[in-house]
C-alpha positions, 0 to 999 in steps of 0.5 A: 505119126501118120497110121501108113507110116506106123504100118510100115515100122510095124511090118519092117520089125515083123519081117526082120524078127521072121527072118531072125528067127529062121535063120536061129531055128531052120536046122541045117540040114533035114536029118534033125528029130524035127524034119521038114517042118520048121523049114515047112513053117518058115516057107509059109510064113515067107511067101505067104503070111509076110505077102499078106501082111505087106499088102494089106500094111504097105500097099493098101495102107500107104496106096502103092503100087501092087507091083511093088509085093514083088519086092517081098517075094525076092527078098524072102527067096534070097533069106531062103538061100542062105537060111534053108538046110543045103538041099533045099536051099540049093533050090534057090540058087536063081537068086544068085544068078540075078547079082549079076544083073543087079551088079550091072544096075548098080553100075549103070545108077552110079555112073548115071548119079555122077552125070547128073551130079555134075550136070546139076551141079553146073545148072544149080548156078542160075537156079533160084529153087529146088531142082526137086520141083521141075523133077516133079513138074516135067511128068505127069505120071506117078510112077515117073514122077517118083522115079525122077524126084528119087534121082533130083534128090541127090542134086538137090542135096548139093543144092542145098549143102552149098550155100553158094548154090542155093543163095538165090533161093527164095525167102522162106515164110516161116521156119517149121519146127523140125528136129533137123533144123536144129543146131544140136540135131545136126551136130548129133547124127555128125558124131553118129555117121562118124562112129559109123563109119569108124565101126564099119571100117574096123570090122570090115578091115580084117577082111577087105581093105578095099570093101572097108574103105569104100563101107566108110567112104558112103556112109561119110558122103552121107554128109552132104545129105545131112548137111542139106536136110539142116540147111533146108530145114533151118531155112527154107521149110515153107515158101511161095514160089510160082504161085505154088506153096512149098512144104518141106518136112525135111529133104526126104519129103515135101508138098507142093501145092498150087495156091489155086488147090488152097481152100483156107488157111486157118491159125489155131489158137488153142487145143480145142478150138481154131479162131481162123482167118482163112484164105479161100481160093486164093488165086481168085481173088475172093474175100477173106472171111473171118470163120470159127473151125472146130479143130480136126475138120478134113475130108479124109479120116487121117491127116498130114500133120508136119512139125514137131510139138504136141499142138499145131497152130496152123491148118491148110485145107486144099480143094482137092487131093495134094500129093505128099512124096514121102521118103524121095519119092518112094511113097506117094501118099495124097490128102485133102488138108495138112497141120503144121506146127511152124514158130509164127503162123501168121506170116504166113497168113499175112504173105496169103492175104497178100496174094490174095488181095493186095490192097484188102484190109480184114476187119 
Protein backbone atom coordinates (compact mmCIF):
# COMPACT_ATOMS: atom_id res chain seq x y z
CA UNK A 1 0.00 0.00 0.00
CA UNK A 2 1.31 3.26 -1.43
CA UNK A 3 2.25 5.91 1.88
CA UNK A 4 -0.49 8.63 0.37
CA UNK A 5 -3.12 6.33 0.24
CA UNK A 6 -1.95 4.82 3.78
CA UNK A 7 -2.42 8.61 4.84
CA UNK A 8 -5.62 8.86 3.68
CA UNK A 9 -7.21 5.74 5.87
CA UNK A 10 -5.19 7.03 8.64
CA UNK A 11 -6.84 10.50 8.49
CA UNK A 12 -10.50 9.22 7.67
CA UNK A 13 -10.24 7.08 11.10
CA UNK A 14 -8.71 9.94 12.96
CA UNK A 15 -11.52 12.28 12.00
CA UNK A 16 -14.14 9.79 12.22
CA UNK A 17 -13.07 8.97 16.02
CA UNK A 18 -12.99 12.98 16.51
CA UNK A 19 -16.19 13.42 15.36
CA UNK A 20 -17.25 10.42 17.42
CA UNK A 21 -15.96 11.37 20.52
CA UNK A 22 -17.79 14.93 20.14
CA UNK A 23 -20.76 14.04 19.75
CA UNK A 24 -20.49 11.45 23.19
CA UNK A 25 -18.85 13.96 25.33
CA UNK A 26 -19.89 17.77 24.09
CA UNK A 27 -22.92 18.39 26.88
CA UNK A 28 -25.87 19.62 25.58
CA UNK A 29 -25.99 22.58 26.93
CA UNK A 30 -22.98 24.99 28.72
CA UNK A 31 -24.80 24.61 32.39
CA UNK A 32 -22.62 21.17 33.11
CA UNK A 33 -19.85 21.29 35.94
CA UNK A 34 -17.62 21.22 32.81
CA UNK A 35 -18.50 24.62 30.96
CA UNK A 36 -17.35 25.72 28.14
CA UNK A 37 -14.31 23.52 27.78
CA UNK A 38 -14.99 20.48 26.12
CA UNK A 39 -16.81 22.50 23.55
CA UNK A 40 -13.45 24.82 23.57
CA UNK A 41 -11.68 21.54 23.10
CA UNK A 42 -13.39 20.20 20.40
CA UNK A 43 -13.48 23.67 18.51
CA UNK A 44 -9.68 23.27 18.44
CA UNK A 45 -9.38 19.84 17.42
CA UNK A 46 -12.29 20.90 14.37
CA UNK A 47 -10.76 23.81 12.83
CA UNK A 48 -7.49 23.83 13.61
CA UNK A 49 -5.64 20.09 14.47
CA UNK A 50 -7.90 18.13 11.71
CA UNK A 51 -6.84 21.12 9.01
CA UNK A 52 -3.45 20.68 9.93
CA UNK A 53 -3.42 16.97 9.70
CA UNK A 54 -5.59 16.87 6.57
CA UNK A 55 -2.79 19.29 4.82
CA UNK A 56 -0.05 17.66 5.63
CA UNK A 57 -1.87 13.50 5.26
CA UNK A 58 -3.83 14.48 2.23
CA UNK A 59 -2.51 17.37 0.31
CA UNK A 60 0.73 17.29 0.47
CA UNK A 61 1.11 13.71 0.94
CA UNK A 62 -1.05 12.76 -2.14
CA UNK A 63 -0.26 16.66 -3.90
CA UNK A 64 -3.85 17.88 -4.15
CA UNK A 65 -5.07 20.81 -4.59
CA UNK A 66 -4.96 23.24 -1.28
CA UNK A 67 -8.55 24.49 -2.39
CA UNK A 68 -9.42 21.35 -1.42
CA UNK A 69 -8.69 21.98 2.74
CA UNK A 70 -12.21 23.63 2.34
CA UNK A 71 -13.54 20.56 2.42
CA UNK A 72 -12.55 19.78 6.16
CA UNK A 73 -13.74 23.13 7.02
CA UNK A 74 -17.37 22.53 5.87
CA UNK A 75 -17.72 19.45 7.22
CA UNK A 76 -16.24 20.11 10.81
CA UNK A 77 -18.85 23.26 10.64
CA UNK A 78 -21.85 21.01 9.78
CA UNK A 79 -20.69 17.97 12.92
CA UNK A 80 -20.66 21.27 14.91
CA UNK A 81 -24.28 22.28 14.22
CA UNK A 82 -25.44 19.10 15.17
CA UNK A 83 -22.88 18.09 18.23
CA UNK A 84 -22.54 21.77 20.04
CA UNK A 85 -24.86 22.59 23.06
CA UNK A 86 -28.05 24.64 21.34
CA UNK A 87 -26.59 28.37 21.87
CA UNK A 88 -23.83 27.70 20.53
CA UNK A 89 -24.62 25.56 17.64
CA UNK A 90 -27.29 27.92 16.54
CA UNK A 91 -24.05 29.77 15.31
CA UNK A 92 -23.77 27.44 12.73
CA UNK A 93 -26.88 27.57 11.37
CA UNK A 94 -25.32 28.94 7.95
CA UNK A 95 -24.73 25.59 7.02
CA UNK A 96 -27.99 24.90 6.71
CA UNK A 97 -28.98 27.36 4.45
CA UNK A 98 -26.02 25.91 2.04
CA UNK A 99 -28.61 22.50 1.68
CA UNK A 100 -30.31 24.43 -0.68
CA UNK A 101 -27.82 25.10 -2.96
CA UNK A 102 -26.34 21.85 -2.39
CA UNK A 103 -29.85 20.08 -3.08
CA UNK A 104 -30.07 21.95 -6.44
CA UNK A 105 -26.39 20.79 -7.44
CA UNK A 106 -27.41 17.53 -6.93
CA UNK A 107 -30.27 17.80 -9.10
CA UNK A 108 -28.47 19.45 -11.76
CA UNK A 109 -25.70 16.34 -11.37
CA UNK A 110 -28.28 13.84 -11.81
CA UNK A 111 -30.25 15.23 -14.55
CA UNK A 112 -26.62 15.80 -16.10
CA UNK A 113 -25.48 12.10 -15.26
CA UNK A 114 -28.78 10.55 -17.20
CA UNK A 115 -27.93 13.01 -20.48
CA UNK A 116 -24.84 11.55 -20.51
CA UNK A 117 -25.89 8.25 -19.91
CA UNK A 118 -28.18 8.20 -22.47
CA UNK A 119 -25.77 10.06 -24.66
CA UNK A 120 -22.92 7.61 -23.96
CA UNK A 121 -24.86 4.72 -24.05
CA UNK A 122 -25.71 5.64 -27.60
CA UNK A 123 -21.83 6.51 -28.62
CA UNK A 124 -20.81 3.44 -26.81
CA UNK A 125 -22.27 1.65 -30.22
CA UNK A 126 -19.15 2.41 -32.38
CA UNK A 127 -16.79 2.62 -29.80
CA UNK A 128 -13.61 0.27 -29.80
CA UNK A 129 -12.19 1.53 -26.03
CA UNK A 130 -13.11 3.25 -22.71
CA UNK A 131 -14.60 6.36 -22.98
CA UNK A 132 -12.47 7.30 -19.86
CA UNK A 133 -9.47 7.90 -22.12
CA UNK A 134 -10.94 10.77 -24.51
CA UNK A 135 -12.31 12.22 -21.23
CA UNK A 136 -8.71 12.65 -20.20
CA UNK A 137 -7.31 13.50 -23.65
CA UNK A 138 -9.81 16.26 -24.52
CA UNK A 139 -8.21 18.82 -21.81
CA UNK A 140 -5.11 19.37 -20.67
CA UNK A 141 -5.62 20.83 -17.22
CA UNK A 142 -5.62 18.67 -14.28
CA UNK A 143 -8.52 19.98 -12.79
CA UNK A 144 -10.48 19.30 -15.78
CA UNK A 145 -8.98 16.57 -16.46
CA UNK A 146 -10.26 14.95 -13.06
CA UNK A 147 -13.63 16.70 -13.39
CA UNK A 148 -14.28 15.12 -16.59
CA UNK A 149 -12.79 11.47 -16.07
CA UNK A 150 -15.25 11.59 -12.64
CA UNK A 151 -18.44 12.07 -15.23
CA UNK A 152 -16.83 9.58 -18.10
CA UNK A 153 -16.97 6.89 -15.01
CA UNK A 154 -20.48 6.36 -15.18
CA UNK A 155 -20.45 5.46 -18.97
CA UNK A 156 -17.75 4.00 -19.05
CA UNK A 157 -19.27 1.72 -16.31
CA UNK A 158 -22.37 0.71 -18.72
CA UNK A 159 -19.53 0.17 -21.34
CA UNK A 160 -17.90 -2.37 -19.67
CA UNK A 161 -21.23 -4.05 -17.95
CA UNK A 162 -22.53 -4.71 -21.31
CA UNK A 163 -20.70 -7.13 -23.13
CA UNK A 164 -22.55 -6.07 -26.38
CA UNK A 165 -21.04 -2.57 -26.05
CA UNK A 166 -17.75 -3.15 -25.41
CA UNK A 167 -17.16 -6.37 -27.69
CA UNK A 168 -14.78 -4.32 -30.15
CA UNK A 169 -12.74 -3.62 -27.40
CA UNK A 170 -9.21 -4.13 -28.06
CA UNK A 171 -7.44 -7.47 -26.79
CA UNK A 172 -5.94 -7.38 -23.57
CA UNK A 173 -2.18 -8.14 -23.22
CA UNK A 174 -2.37 -10.00 -20.30
CA UNK A 175 -4.71 -10.38 -17.22
CA UNK A 176 -3.23 -8.11 -13.83
CA UNK A 177 -3.87 -10.22 -11.04
CA UNK A 178 -6.62 -8.38 -9.30
CA UNK A 179 -9.14 -9.28 -6.31
CA UNK A 180 -12.01 -8.15 -8.44
CA UNK A 181 -11.52 -9.92 -11.37
CA UNK A 182 -12.18 -13.03 -9.74
CA UNK A 183 -15.19 -15.16 -9.75
CA UNK A 184 -15.71 -15.42 -6.39
CA UNK A 185 -14.76 -11.53 -5.34
CA UNK A 186 -17.73 -10.61 -7.74
CA UNK A 187 -20.01 -12.77 -6.32
CA UNK A 188 -19.00 -11.75 -2.73
CA UNK A 189 -19.40 -7.89 -2.77
CA UNK A 190 -23.06 -9.29 -5.02
CA UNK A 191 -24.24 -10.79 -1.64
CA UNK A 192 -22.61 -7.74 0.58
CA UNK A 193 -24.81 -4.83 -1.76
CA UNK A 194 -27.97 -6.95 -1.43
CA UNK A 195 -27.53 -7.17 2.47
CA UNK A 196 -27.00 -3.75 2.20
CA UNK A 197 -29.60 -2.76 0.76
CA UNK A 198 -32.09 -4.95 2.49
CA UNK A 199 -30.71 -3.53 5.90
CA UNK A 200 -31.25 0.07 4.74
CA UNK A 201 -34.45 -0.51 3.42
CA UNK A 202 -35.89 -1.99 6.79
CA UNK A 203 -34.32 0.62 8.92
CA UNK A 204 -35.56 3.52 6.88
CA UNK A 205 -39.02 1.81 6.11
CA UNK A 206 -40.59 2.83 9.40
CA UNK A 207 -39.75 6.37 8.71
CA UNK A 208 -39.78 7.01 5.02
CA UNK A 209 -41.21 4.45 2.53
CA UNK A 210 -40.15 6.80 0.12
CA UNK A 211 -36.50 7.60 1.51
CA UNK A 212 -36.09 3.73 2.17
CA UNK A 213 -36.78 2.70 -1.51
CA UNK A 214 -34.76 5.23 -2.99
CA UNK A 215 -31.46 4.30 -0.09
CA UNK A 216 -31.93 0.60 -1.43
CA UNK A 217 -32.55 1.35 -5.23
CA UNK A 218 -28.64 3.38 -5.15
CA UNK A 219 -27.16 1.20 -3.62
CA UNK A 220 -28.48 -1.78 -6.00
CA UNK A 221 -27.75 0.46 -9.13
CA UNK A 222 -24.16 -0.10 -7.66
CA UNK A 223 -24.47 -3.45 -9.84
CA UNK A 224 -23.63 -1.90 -12.68
CA UNK A 225 -20.49 -0.84 -11.34
CA UNK A 226 -19.69 -3.64 -9.84
CA UNK A 227 -20.22 -5.71 -12.80
CA UNK A 228 -18.05 -3.28 -14.94
CA UNK A 229 -15.01 -3.37 -12.21
CA UNK A 230 -15.14 -7.64 -12.75
CA UNK A 231 -15.40 -7.38 -16.56
CA UNK A 232 -12.56 -4.89 -16.88
CA UNK A 233 -10.49 -6.55 -14.50
CA UNK A 234 -11.20 -9.99 -15.90
CA UNK A 235 -10.50 -8.90 -19.23
CA UNK A 236 -9.22 -6.05 -20.00
CA UNK A 237 -6.56 -4.77 -17.11
CA UNK A 238 -3.61 -4.05 -19.65
CA UNK A 239 -3.80 -3.11 -23.64
CA UNK A 240 -2.02 -1.10 -26.40
CA UNK A 241 -4.33 1.06 -27.84
CA UNK A 242 -3.23 4.23 -30.06
CA UNK A 243 0.22 3.48 -29.46
CA UNK A 244 -0.73 4.16 -25.60
CA UNK A 245 -0.35 1.42 -22.98
CA UNK A 246 -3.66 1.25 -20.78
CA UNK A 247 -3.14 0.30 -17.13
CA UNK A 248 -6.30 -0.34 -15.35
CA UNK A 249 -6.17 -1.33 -11.64
CA UNK A 250 -9.73 -1.63 -11.38
CA UNK A 251 -12.29 0.91 -13.07
CA UNK A 252 -11.87 3.30 -9.91
CA UNK A 253 -7.92 3.76 -11.32
CA UNK A 254 -5.96 3.74 -14.31
CA UNK A 255 -2.60 4.92 -16.34
CA UNK A 256 -2.45 5.95 -19.40
CA UNK A 257 1.14 5.87 -20.81
CA UNK A 258 2.40 7.06 -24.15
CA UNK A 259 4.52 4.24 -25.59
CA UNK A 260 7.21 7.18 -26.33
CA UNK A 261 7.32 7.91 -22.12
CA UNK A 262 8.37 4.16 -21.82
CA UNK A 263 12.14 3.68 -20.76
CA UNK A 264 12.25 0.13 -20.26
CA UNK A 265 10.49 -2.70 -19.29
CA UNK A 266 11.74 -5.09 -17.53
CA UNK A 267 10.73 -9.17 -16.13
CA UNK A 268 11.51 -9.91 -12.47
CA UNK A 269 12.65 -13.10 -12.13
CA UNK A 270 12.88 -13.38 -8.66
CA UNK A 271 12.69 -11.27 -5.25
CA UNK A 272 16.02 -9.90 -5.21
CA UNK A 273 17.07 -9.49 -8.60
CA UNK A 274 15.59 -8.28 -12.07
CA UNK A 275 17.02 -10.60 -14.99
CA UNK A 276 15.16 -7.92 -17.74
CA UNK A 277 14.59 -7.33 -21.27
CA UNK A 278 13.89 -4.08 -21.75
CA UNK A 279 12.45 -1.98 -24.16
CA UNK A 280 13.98 1.29 -24.44
CA UNK A 281 12.23 4.24 -26.18
CA UNK A 282 9.90 2.00 -27.88
CA UNK A 283 8.43 4.41 -30.62
CA UNK A 284 11.83 4.98 -31.68
CA UNK A 285 12.85 2.19 -32.98
CA UNK A 286 15.92 1.74 -30.81
CA UNK A 287 17.66 -1.71 -29.99
CA UNK A 288 16.45 -4.12 -27.26
CA UNK A 289 19.26 -4.74 -24.84
CA UNK A 290 19.69 -7.31 -22.79
CA UNK A 291 20.36 -5.65 -18.97
CA UNK A 292 20.73 -6.88 -15.25
CA UNK A 293 18.49 -4.12 -12.95
CA UNK A 294 18.75 -4.56 -9.02
CA UNK A 295 15.10 -4.71 -7.87
CA UNK A 296 13.41 -1.31 -6.73
CA UNK A 297 15.50 1.17 -8.99
CA UNK A 298 13.18 4.46 -9.55
CA UNK A 299 13.49 8.09 -9.56
CA UNK A 300 11.12 8.75 -7.03
CA UNK A 301 11.43 7.14 -3.16
CA UNK A 302 7.75 5.45 -3.59
CA UNK A 303 6.54 3.42 -6.32
CA UNK A 304 3.21 2.49 -7.95
CA UNK A 305 2.90 -1.19 -7.31
CA UNK A 306 -0.42 -2.60 -9.02
CA UNK A 307 -1.72 -6.38 -8.59
CA UNK A 308 -1.88 -8.59 -5.94
CA UNK A 309 0.76 -10.88 -4.50
CA UNK A 310 3.64 -10.41 -2.60
CA UNK A 311 6.52 -10.25 -5.38
CA UNK A 312 5.77 -8.35 -8.81
CA UNK A 313 7.18 -9.64 -11.94
CA UNK A 314 7.15 -7.15 -13.86
CA UNK A 315 8.70 -3.11 -13.97
CA UNK A 316 7.99 -0.17 -16.27
CA UNK A 317 10.13 2.87 -15.92
CA UNK A 318 8.85 5.98 -18.14
CA UNK A 319 11.02 8.78 -18.91
CA UNK A 320 9.26 11.30 -17.39
CA UNK A 321 6.25 11.64 -14.63
CA UNK A 322 2.98 9.64 -15.74
CA UNK A 323 -0.05 10.56 -14.17
CA UNK A 324 -2.22 7.68 -12.14
CA UNK A 325 -6.13 8.87 -11.60
CA UNK A 326 -6.69 7.45 -8.74
CA UNK A 327 -10.45 6.90 -7.17
CA UNK A 328 -12.28 8.41 -10.80
CA UNK A 329 -10.12 11.06 -10.87
CA UNK A 330 -10.14 12.41 -7.29
CA UNK A 331 -6.51 11.88 -6.83
CA UNK A 332 -3.92 12.65 -9.11
CA UNK A 333 -0.97 11.33 -8.24
CA UNK A 334 2.42 10.99 -10.89
CA UNK A 335 5.27 8.63 -10.75
CA UNK A 336 8.53 7.95 -12.83
CA UNK A 337 7.82 3.84 -13.06
CA UNK A 338 5.35 1.15 -11.86
CA UNK A 339 5.53 -2.78 -10.49
CA UNK A 340 2.84 -4.86 -11.63
CA UNK A 341 2.43 -8.24 -10.36
CA UNK A 342 0.35 -9.68 -13.93
CA UNK A 343 -0.02 -14.03 -14.73
CA UNK A 344 2.53 -13.92 -18.07
CA UNK A 345 4.79 -10.92 -18.02
CA UNK A 346 6.14 -12.02 -21.12
CA UNK A 347 3.55 -11.06 -23.43
CA UNK A 348 3.48 -8.34 -22.67
CA UNK A 349 7.36 -7.97 -23.42
CA UNK A 350 6.94 -9.75 -26.56
CA UNK A 351 3.82 -7.44 -27.75
CA UNK A 352 6.57 -4.29 -26.76
CA UNK A 353 9.25 -5.99 -28.62
CA UNK A 354 7.01 -6.09 -31.44
CA UNK A 355 6.19 -2.56 -31.76
CA UNK A 356 9.51 -1.85 -31.24
CA UNK A 357 11.18 -3.86 -33.97
CA UNK A 358 8.96 -5.97 -36.12
CA UNK A 359 11.34 -7.98 -37.54
CA UNK A 360 14.44 -7.67 -34.60
CA UNK A 361 15.09 -11.09 -33.02
CA UNK A 362 17.02 -10.67 -28.97
CA UNK A 363 19.86 -12.63 -28.98
Amino acid sequence: MRKSVKYRLLFLFIAVSTYYLGFSLIPETTDSALGLYPVILASVTYFIVLPILYWFMIIKAGKQKAWKLFIIFSLSSAIARYSYPADIAQYFDFILWLRYPIMAILLIIELYLIVIIVKGLWQARNLSGDPRIGAIEKYDDDKKQGLALTFATEPASWYYAIPRLSKRHTESLDKIRLWSGRSWYYLLVSLLLITIALTSYQMLIDWSETAAIMAATFILYSFILLTANYRLSRHYSIYIQDKKLIINNSIFNFMVIPLDAIESVSMITNQHSQIAKSVSNVENNDVITQSNKPEGVAKNNEQLKVGRGKHHNMSIVFNRPIKYWGMMGSFVESFDDILINVEQPKNIINALEQINSPHQQVA
